[in-house]
C-alpha positions as CSV (number, residue, x, y, z in Angstrom):
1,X,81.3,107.2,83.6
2,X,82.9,110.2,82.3
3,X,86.8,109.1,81.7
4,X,89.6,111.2,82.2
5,X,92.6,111.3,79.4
6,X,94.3,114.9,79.8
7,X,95.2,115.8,83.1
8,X,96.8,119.7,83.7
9,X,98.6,120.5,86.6
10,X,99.3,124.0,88.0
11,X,102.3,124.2,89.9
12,X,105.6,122.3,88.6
13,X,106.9,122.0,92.5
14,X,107.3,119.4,95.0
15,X,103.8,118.2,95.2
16,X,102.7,118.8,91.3
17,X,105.8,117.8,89.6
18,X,106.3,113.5,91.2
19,X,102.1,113.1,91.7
20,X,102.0,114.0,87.8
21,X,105.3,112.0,87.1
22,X,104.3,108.7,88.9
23,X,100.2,109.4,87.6
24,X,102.0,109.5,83.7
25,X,104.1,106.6,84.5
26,X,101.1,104.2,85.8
27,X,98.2,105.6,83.5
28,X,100.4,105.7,79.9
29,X,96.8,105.9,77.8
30,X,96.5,109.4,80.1
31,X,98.7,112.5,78.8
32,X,99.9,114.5,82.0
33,X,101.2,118.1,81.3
34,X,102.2,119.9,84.2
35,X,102.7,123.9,83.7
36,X,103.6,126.4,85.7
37,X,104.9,130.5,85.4
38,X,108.3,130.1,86.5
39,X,110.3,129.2,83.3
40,X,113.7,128.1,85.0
41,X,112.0,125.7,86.4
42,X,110.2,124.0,83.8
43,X,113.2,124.3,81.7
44,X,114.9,122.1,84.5
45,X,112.5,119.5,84.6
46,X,112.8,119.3,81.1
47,X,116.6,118.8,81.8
48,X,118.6,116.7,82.8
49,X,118.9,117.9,86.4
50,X,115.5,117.8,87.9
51,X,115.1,121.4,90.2
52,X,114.3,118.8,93.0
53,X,116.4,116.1,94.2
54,X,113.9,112.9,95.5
55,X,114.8,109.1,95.1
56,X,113.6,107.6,92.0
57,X,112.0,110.4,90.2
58,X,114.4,111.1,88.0
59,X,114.0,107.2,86.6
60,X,110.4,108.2,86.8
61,X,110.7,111.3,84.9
62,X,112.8,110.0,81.8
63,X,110.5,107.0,81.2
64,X,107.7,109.0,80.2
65,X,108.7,112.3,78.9
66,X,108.2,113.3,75.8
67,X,105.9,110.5,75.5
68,X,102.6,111.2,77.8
69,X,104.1,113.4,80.4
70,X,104.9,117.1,79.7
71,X,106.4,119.8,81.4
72,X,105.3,123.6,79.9
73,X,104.5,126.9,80.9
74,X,101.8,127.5,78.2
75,X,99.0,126.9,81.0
76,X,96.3,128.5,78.9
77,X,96.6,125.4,76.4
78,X,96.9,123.2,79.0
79,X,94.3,124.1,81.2
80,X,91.8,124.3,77.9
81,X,92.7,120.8,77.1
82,X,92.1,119.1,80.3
83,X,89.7,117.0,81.7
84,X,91.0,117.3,84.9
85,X,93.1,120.2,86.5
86,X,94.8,119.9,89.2
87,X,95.4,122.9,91.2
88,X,98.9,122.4,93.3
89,X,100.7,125.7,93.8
90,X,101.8,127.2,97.2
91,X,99.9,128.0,100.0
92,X,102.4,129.7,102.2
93,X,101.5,131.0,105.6
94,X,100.6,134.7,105.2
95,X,103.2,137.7,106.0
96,X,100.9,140.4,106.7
97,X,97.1,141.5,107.3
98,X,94.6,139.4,109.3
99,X,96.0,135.8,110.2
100,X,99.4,136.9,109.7
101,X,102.0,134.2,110.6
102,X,99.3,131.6,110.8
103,X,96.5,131.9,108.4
104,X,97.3,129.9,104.4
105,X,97.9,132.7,101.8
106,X,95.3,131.6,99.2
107,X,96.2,133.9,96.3
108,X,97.8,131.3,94.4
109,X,94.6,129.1,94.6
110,X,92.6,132.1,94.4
111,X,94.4,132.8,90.9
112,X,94.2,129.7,90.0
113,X,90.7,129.6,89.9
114,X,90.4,132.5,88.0
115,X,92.5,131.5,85.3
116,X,90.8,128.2,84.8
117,X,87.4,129.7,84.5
118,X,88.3,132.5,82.5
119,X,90.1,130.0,79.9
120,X,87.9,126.3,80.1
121,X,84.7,125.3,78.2
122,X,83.3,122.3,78.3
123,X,83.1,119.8,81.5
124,X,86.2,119.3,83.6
125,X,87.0,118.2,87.1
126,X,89.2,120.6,89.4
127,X,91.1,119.2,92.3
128,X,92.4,120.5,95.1
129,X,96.0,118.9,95.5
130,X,97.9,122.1,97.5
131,X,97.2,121.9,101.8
132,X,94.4,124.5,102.1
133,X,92.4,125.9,104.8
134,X,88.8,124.0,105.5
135,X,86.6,125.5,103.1
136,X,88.9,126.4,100.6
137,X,86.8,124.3,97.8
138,X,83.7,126.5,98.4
139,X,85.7,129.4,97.7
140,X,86.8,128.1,94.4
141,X,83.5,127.1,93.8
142,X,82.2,130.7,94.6
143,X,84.3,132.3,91.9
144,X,83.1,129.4,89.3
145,X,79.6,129.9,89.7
146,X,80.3,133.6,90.2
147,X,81.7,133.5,86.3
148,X,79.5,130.5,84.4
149,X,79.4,130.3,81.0
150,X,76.3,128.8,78.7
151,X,79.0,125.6,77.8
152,X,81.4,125.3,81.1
153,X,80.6,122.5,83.7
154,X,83.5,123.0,86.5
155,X,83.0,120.1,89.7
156,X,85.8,120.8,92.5
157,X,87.1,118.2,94.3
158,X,89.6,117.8,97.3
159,X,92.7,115.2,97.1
160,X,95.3,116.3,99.2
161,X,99.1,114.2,99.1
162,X,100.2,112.6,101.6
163,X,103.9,112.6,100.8
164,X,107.0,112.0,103.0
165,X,109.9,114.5,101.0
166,X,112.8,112.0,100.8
167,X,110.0,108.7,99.8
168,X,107.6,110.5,97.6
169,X,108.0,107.9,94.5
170,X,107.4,105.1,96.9
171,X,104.6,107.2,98.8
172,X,103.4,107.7,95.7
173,X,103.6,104.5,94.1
174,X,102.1,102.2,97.7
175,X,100.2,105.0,99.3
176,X,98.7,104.3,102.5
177,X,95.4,106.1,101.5
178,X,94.3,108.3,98.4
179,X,91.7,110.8,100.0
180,X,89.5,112.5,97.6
181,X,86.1,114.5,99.0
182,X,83.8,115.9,96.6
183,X,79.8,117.2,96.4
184,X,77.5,114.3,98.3
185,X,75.7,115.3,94.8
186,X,75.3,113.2,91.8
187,X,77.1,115.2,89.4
188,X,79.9,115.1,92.6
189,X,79.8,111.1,93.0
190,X,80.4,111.4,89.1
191,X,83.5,113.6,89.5
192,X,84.5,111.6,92.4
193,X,84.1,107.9,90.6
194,X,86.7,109.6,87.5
195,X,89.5,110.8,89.8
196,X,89.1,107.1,91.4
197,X,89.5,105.0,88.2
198,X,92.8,107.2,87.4
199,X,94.5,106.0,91.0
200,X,92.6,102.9,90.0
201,X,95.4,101.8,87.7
202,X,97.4,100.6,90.5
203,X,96.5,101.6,93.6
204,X,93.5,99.0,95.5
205,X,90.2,100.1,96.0
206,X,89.9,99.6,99.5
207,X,93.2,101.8,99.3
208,X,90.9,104.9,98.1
209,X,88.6,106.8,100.4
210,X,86.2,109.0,99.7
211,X,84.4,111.7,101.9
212,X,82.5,115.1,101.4
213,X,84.8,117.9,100.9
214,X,85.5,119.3,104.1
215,X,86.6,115.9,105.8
216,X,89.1,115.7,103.3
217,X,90.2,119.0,103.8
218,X,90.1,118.9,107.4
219,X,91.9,115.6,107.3
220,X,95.2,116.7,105.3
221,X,95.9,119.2,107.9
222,X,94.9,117.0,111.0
223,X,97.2,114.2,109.9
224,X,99.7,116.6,109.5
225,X,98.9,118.1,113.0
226,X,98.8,114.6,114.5
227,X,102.7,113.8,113.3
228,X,103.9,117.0,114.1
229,X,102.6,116.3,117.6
230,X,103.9,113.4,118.2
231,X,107.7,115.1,117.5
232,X,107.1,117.9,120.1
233,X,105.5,115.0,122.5
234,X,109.0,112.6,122.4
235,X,111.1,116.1,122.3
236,X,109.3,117.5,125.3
237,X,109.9,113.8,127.1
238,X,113.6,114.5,125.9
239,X,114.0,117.8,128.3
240,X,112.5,115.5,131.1
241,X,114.9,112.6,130.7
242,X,117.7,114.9,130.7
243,X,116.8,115.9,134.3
244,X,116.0,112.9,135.9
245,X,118.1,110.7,134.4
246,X,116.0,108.7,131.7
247,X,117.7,107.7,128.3
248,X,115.3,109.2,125.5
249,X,115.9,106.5,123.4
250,X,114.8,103.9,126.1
251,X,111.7,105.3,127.0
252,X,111.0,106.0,123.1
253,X,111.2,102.3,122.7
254,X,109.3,101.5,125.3
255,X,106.6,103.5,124.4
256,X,106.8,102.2,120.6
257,X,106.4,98.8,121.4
258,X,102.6,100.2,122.6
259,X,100.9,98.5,119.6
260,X,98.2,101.6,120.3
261,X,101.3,104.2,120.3
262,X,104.0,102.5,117.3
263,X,106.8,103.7,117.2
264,X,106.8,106.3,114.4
265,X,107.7,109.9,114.6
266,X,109.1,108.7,118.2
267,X,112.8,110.0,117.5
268,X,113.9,113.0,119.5
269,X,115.7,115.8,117.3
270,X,116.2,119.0,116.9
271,X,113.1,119.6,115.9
272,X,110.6,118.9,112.7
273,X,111.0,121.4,109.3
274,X,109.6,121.1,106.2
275,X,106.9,123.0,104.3
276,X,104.1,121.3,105.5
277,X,104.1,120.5,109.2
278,X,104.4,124.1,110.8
279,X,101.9,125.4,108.6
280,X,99.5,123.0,108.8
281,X,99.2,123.4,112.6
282,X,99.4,126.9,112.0
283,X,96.9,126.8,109.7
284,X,95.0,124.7,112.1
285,X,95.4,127.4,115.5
286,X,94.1,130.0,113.3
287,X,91.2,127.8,111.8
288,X,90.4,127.5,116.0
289,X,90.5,130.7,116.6
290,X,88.3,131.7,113.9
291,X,85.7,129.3,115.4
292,X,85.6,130.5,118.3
293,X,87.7,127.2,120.1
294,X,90.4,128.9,122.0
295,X,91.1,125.6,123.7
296,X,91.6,123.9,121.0
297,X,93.7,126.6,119.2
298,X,95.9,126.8,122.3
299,X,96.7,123.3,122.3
300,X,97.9,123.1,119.1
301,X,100.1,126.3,119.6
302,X,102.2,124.5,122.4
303,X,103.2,122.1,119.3
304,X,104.7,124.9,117.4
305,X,106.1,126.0,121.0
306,X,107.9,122.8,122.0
307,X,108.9,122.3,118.5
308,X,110.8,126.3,118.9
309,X,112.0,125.3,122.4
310,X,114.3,122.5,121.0
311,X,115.6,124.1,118.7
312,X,116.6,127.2,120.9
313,X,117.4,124.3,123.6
314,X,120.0,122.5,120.8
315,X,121.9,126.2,120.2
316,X,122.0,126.8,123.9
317,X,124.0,123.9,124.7
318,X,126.9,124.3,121.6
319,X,127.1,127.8,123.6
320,X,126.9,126.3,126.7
321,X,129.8,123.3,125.9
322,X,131.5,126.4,124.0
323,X,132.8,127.7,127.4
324,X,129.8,130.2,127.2
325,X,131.0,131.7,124.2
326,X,131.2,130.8,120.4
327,X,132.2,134.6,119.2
328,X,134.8,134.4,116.2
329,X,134.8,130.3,116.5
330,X,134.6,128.2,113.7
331,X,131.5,126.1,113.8
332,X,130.9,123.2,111.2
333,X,127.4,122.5,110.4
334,X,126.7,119.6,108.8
335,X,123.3,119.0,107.2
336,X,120.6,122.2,105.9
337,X,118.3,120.2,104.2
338,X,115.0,119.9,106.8
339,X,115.2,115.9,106.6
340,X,117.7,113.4,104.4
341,X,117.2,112.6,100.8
342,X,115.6,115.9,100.0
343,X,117.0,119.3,99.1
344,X,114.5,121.2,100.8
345,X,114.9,123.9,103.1
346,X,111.4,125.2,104.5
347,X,111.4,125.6,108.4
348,X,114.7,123.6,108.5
349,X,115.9,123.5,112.0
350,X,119.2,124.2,110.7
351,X,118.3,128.1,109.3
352,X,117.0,128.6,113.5
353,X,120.2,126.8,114.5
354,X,122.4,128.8,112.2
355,X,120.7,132.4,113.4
356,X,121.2,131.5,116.9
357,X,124.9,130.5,116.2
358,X,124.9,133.6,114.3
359,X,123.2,135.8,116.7
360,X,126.3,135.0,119.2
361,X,128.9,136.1,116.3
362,X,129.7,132.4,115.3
363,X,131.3,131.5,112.1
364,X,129.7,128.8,110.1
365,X,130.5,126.7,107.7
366,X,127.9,124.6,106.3
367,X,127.8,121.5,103.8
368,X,124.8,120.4,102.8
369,X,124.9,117.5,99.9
370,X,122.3,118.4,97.7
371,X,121.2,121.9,98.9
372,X,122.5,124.6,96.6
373,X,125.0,127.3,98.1
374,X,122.4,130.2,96.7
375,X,119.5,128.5,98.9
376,X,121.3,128.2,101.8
377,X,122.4,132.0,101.6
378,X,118.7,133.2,100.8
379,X,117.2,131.0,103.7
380,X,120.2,132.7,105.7
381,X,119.4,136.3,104.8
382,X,115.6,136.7,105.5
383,X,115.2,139.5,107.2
384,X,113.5,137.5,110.1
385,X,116.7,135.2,110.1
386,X,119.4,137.9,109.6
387,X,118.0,140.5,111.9
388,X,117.8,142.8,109.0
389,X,121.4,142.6,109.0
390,X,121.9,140.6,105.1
391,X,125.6,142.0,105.4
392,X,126.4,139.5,108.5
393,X,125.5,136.3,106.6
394,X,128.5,137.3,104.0
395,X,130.8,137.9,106.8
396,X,130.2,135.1,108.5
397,X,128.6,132.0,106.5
398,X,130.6,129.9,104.4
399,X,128.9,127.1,102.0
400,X,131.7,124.1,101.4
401,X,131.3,121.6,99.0
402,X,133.3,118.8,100.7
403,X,132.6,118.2,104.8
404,X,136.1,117.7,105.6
405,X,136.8,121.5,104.5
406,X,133.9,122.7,106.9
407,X,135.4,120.7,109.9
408,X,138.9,122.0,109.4
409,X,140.1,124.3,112.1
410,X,136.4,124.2,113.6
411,X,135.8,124.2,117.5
412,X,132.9,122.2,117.1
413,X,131.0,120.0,114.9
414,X,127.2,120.1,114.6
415,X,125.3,117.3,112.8
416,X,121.5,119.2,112.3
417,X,120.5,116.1,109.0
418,X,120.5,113.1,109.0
419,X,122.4,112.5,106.0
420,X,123.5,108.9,105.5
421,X,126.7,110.0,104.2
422,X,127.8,111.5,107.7
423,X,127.8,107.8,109.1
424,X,130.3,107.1,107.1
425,X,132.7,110.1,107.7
426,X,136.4,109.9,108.6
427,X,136.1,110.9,111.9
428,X,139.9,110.5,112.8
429,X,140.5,112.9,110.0
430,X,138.5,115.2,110.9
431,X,139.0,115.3,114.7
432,X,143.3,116.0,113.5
433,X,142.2,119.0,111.8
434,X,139.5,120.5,114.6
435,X,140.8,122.9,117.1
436,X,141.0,120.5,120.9
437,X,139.0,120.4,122.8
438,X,137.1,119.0,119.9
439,X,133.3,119.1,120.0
440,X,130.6,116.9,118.0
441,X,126.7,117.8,118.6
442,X,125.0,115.0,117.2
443,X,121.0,116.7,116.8
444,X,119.9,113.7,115.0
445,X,121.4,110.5,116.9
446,X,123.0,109.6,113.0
447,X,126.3,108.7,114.9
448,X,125.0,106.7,118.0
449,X,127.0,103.4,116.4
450,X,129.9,105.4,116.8
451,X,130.4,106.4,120.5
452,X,133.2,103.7,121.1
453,X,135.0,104.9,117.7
454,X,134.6,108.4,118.7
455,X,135.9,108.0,122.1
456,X,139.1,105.8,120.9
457,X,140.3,108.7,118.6
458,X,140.2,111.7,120.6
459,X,137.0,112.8,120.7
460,X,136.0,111.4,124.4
461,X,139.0,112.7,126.5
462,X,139.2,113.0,130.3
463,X,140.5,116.8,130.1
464,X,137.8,117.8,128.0
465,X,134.1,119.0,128.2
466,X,131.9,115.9,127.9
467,X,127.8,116.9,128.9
468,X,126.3,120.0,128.6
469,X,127.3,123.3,130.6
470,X,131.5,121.9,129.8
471,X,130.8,118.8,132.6
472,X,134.4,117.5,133.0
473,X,134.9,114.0,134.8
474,X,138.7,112.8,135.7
475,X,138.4,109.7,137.8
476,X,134.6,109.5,137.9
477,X,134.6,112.7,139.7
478,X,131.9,115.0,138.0
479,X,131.8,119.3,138.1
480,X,130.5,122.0,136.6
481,X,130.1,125.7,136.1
482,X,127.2,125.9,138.1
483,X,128.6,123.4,140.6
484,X,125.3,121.2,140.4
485,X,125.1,117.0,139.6
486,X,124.4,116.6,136.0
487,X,122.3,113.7,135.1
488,X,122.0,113.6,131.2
489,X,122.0,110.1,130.6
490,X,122.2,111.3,126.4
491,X,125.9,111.1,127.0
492,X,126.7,108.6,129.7
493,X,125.4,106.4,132.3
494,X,124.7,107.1,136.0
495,X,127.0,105.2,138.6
496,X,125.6,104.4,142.2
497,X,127.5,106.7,144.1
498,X,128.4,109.7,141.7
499,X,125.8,111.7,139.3
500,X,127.4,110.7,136.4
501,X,130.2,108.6,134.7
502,X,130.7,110.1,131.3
503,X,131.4,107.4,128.7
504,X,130.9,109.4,125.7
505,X,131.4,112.2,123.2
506,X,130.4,115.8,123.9
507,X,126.9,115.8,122.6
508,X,125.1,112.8,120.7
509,X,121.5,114.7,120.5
510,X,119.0,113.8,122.3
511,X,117.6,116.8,122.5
């Protein structure tokens, strides 16, 4: 069996830079360089700031660097010394042309591909570690065989991650599944038995799956389809409970406890982010409509729908509670990060929350723990984002370093990650400093173990707005602008003769 002892991975980024860490960790006898163009970057990880915060890698990192794992941007010499090349650069969803703003830009891949051709002899194994479209390998495959050489042997496989940004040592280190597709060929099964005996090393057998190409391809992006779904399914059940008088969290659980169902990815938010989940059923809409399944691709789009719907939903109701207005107001936002315990910002809910907020002449200020001020501000001033109007986000964002400083003199408070930190918050500090009535929109339930703590400090007062559209109760009476019975049990509980007994703090987030 042909054994792998120099792995080269393209692409230093979230996916490339822990698989390679953790792989150099577990496999000591295998030397792991992983290379890529941008030379900040590798110059970080070779730092002692890593340029991306996750749990445990930097223990990971510094126990094997220097020693069998490597971080370069001489790819060339890389590339030509490897057995095994892993291709794991970005596959963003394309900006322009055909399949714009759902088809995977492949150029990186496409690139890729190029360069490792153009610079390998000998045999070596290329795998597929980036999300791409179904069919991806055979195009890699095309431009091998398209450039052979008497002495190069290239066999492409497929072994997409499976990682969780905030767990991706542990994901890494007790995966669920390794996935790795290859030719139903001999030489293939060869290729496929090699990348096996590397995960080998501590990962079980009956922990590896193997499947042709295309399965594993097609699987990456309809797992990732799958959990997306089932966030729009519990936030769409969200809207309903808030009309008829359901708690979210109730039915959640009760649905959970269906061992068919679980209870994973049942949590109502503000929405999913992250650089994988909206672009995999993206990816996935446009793969339908290119086969002719219009069904299919509609079905899927009503993910990425809901998903939009919530998060518009969440900034409707700060305006709403806002007395219809949030012009000139100070808004804290606490949280940019798209999930806790990472410092990444793809599709964040918050950047959509922020340019709604900002859209309405709101003044944010934003803390974020471990995203950088210069991210937030770049995320803030796409042009999609900023309305082609860069000049507004420096008028009208502020980046904090210290929470406390963002809630000062704020109108409202708006929790959009689920940072642990923010459980433990002085909220009687804060609430002293906000403007009254003072507002907390909770759009990630982090502070439900606070209500009665909330409400004993200030923040639950009977001359205040308590439920959406500025609901006021004063001796269980219940009105509103619209002069209708709310029902939202996120923030109270009904009574038997009245619509609603508020018990609670303006907003906790079941949205």
């Amino acid at each position: 069996m042909f054994q792998i002892k120099r792995i080269c991975c393209i692409g230093a980024g979230y996916v490339g830079g822990p698989t390679c860490s953790v792989i150099a960790q577990m496999c000591p006898e295998i030397t792991v360089t992983v290379v890529d163009v941008n030379e900040s970057r590798i110059k970080a990880w070779n730092s002692d700031t890593l340029p991306i915060y996750e749990p445990g890698l930097k223990d990971v990192v510094e126990s094997c660097r220097g020693r069998n794992l490597f971080f370069s941007t001489d790819i060339d010499s890389a590339i030509r010394d490897a057995d095994l090349v892993f291709i794991s650069v970005n596959t963003p969803t394309k900006t322009y042309g055909m399949g714009k703003g759902r088809a995977a830009d492949l150029k990186f891949i496409e690139a890729c591909a190029r360069r490792i051709v153009d610079v390998s002899d000998g045999y070596k194994i290329v795998t597929e570690k980036s999300t791409v479209p179904v069919r991806a390998a055979e195009s890699i495959r095309r431009i091998f065989d398209a450039n052979t050489k008497p002495n190069l042997n290239l066999h492409v496989l497929s072994n997409p991650e499976f990682l969780a940004e905030g767990t991706a040592v542990k994901d890494l280190k007790e995966p669920d599944r390794v996935l790795i597709g290859g030719d139903e060929t001999a030489e293939g099964q060869r290729a496929i038995r090699a990348l096996c005996a590397v995960y080998e090393h501590w990962v079980p057998k009956t922990r590896i799956i193997t499947t042709n190409t295309w399965s594993s391809e097609l699987s990456k992006l309809a797992a990732n389809a799958f959990l997306a779904q089932r966030i729009s399914s519990i936030n769409s059940i969200s809207a309903l409970c808030e009309v008829t008088g359901a708690d979210v969290e109730e039915v959640a659980k009760a649905i959970g406890m269906d061992q068919r169902i679980g209870s994973k990815f049942l949590k109502a938010s503000v929405g999913f982010g992250g650089s994988c989940f909206q672009k995999d059923v993206l990816n996935l809409v446009y793969l339908c409509e290119a086969l002719s399944l219009p069904e299919v691709a509609a079905y899927w789009q009503q993910v990425i729908q809901i998903n939009e719907y919530q998060r518009r939903r969440f900034a409707s109701r700060i305006i709403d509670c806002l007395f219809d207005t949030v012009a000139g107001k100070k808004i804290a936002l606490l949280g940019f990060a798209f999930k806790k315990d990472t410092g990444d910002t793809r599709e964040s809910s918050s950047i959509y929350i922020s340019k709604y907020l900002l859209d309405e002449g709101a003044k944010l200020f934003i803390y974020d723990p471990k995203v950088l001020k210069e991210q937030i501000i770049q995320d803030l001033s796409q042009p999609s984002i900023s309305e082609d109007n860069p000049e507004r986000v420096s008028e009208l964002v502020t980046v904090t370093s210290d929470p406390y400083e963002a809630c000062q003199s704020a109108h409202a408070l708006v929790i959009c990650t689920e940072w642990d930190m923010f459980k433990e918050l002085d909220y009687e500090r804060i609430y002293k400093k906000m403007l009254k009535p003072a507002f907390i929109f909770d759009g990630r339930r982090v502070l439900d173990h606070l209500h009665a703590h909330l409400q004993d400090i200030g923040f639950q007062d009977g001359n205040i707005p308590h439920c959406l559209g500025a609901v006021h109760t004063q001796d269980n009476v219940v009105t509103a602008h619209h002069q209708v019975t709310f029902r939202p049990l996120w923030t109270g509980h009904q009574s038997s003769d009245q619509g609603l007994n508020c018990k609670l703090f303006p907003y906790n987030g079941t949205v």
